[in-house]
N, C-alpha and C positions, 0 to 999 in steps of 0.2 A: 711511531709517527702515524698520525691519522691518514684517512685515504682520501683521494681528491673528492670536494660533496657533491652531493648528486646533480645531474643536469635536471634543466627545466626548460620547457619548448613553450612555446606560445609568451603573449605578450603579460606583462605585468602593470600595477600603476604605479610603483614604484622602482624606481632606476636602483642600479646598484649603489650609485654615489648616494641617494638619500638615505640608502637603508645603513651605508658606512659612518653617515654623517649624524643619524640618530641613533647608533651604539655609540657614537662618540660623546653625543649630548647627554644620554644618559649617564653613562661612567667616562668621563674626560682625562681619566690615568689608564684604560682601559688596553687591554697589550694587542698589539696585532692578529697576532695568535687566537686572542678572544671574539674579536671580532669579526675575523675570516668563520668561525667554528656559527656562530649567531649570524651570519648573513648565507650560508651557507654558500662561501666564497674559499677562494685560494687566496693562500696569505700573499702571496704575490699580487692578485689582483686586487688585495685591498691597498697594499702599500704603492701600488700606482693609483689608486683615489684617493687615497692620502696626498700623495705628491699632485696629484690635479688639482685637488681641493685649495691646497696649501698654495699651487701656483697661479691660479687663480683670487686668491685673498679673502675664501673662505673662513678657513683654518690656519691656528700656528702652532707650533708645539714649543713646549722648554723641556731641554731634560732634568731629569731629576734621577740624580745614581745613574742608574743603567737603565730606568725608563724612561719615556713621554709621559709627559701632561699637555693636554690639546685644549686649544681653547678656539670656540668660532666665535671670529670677526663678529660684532655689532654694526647692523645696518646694512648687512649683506642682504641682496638682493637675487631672485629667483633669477635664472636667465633665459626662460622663453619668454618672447615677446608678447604672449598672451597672459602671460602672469607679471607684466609689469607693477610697479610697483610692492609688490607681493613679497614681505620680509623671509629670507629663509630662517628664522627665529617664529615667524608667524607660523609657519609649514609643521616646523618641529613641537610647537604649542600647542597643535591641533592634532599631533601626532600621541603627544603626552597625555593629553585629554579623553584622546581614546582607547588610550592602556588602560587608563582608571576608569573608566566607564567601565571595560565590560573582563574590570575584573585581573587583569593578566600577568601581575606581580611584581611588576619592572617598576622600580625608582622613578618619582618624576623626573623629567627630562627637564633638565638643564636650559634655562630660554632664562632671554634678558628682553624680550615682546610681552604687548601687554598679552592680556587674556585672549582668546579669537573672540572678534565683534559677533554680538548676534545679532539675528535676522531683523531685528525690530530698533537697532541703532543704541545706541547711549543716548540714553533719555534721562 
């Protein structure tokens, strides 16, 4: 059995739930196990952001055999109030975009959002 992953002191820009929530977008069959190990998290505390996620109306799962298939909600929305409006499909798109920018081997991510807007608008 692995050993619990390493601690980390200081602040991050990414929450744990985002970081649950795009291994999930990425591989959407993806096992707890795997995700705990990639966010460098306890499988337990992934499985209660799952269950947040889920309880919230983020995520759903079906099973299939003896695993999950996860799927996030379309049209779900960020919830600080400074990021209103703000698709968390938008978040995970810009997430995706900068795997394949610089390189770092991961599957695109999973987004039902358009492309992220750039600075200069759809013209």
């Amino acid at each position: 059995m692995r050993g619990v992953p390493e601690s980390h002191t200081g602040w991050t820009f990414l929450t744990n739930h985002a970081r649950v929530l795009a291994a999930i977008a990425e591989d959407p069959t993806t096992r707890i196990r795997d995700i705990a190990a990639r966010c460098r998290l306890t499988e337990r505390a992934v499985q209660k952001i799952v269950s947040d996620l889920e309880m919230d109306g983020y995520l759903t799962h079906t099973r299939q055999g003896r695993s999950n298939a996860y799927r996030i909600e379309d049209g779900t929305l960020l919830r600080h109030p400074a990021d209103r409006g703000l698709a968390v499909a938008e978040l995970l798109s810009l997430l995706a975009a900068h795997d394949a920018e610089h390189g770092e081997g991961r599957k695109d991510l999973q987004s039902t959002a358009p492309r992220p807007r750039s600075p200069e608008g759809d013209r």
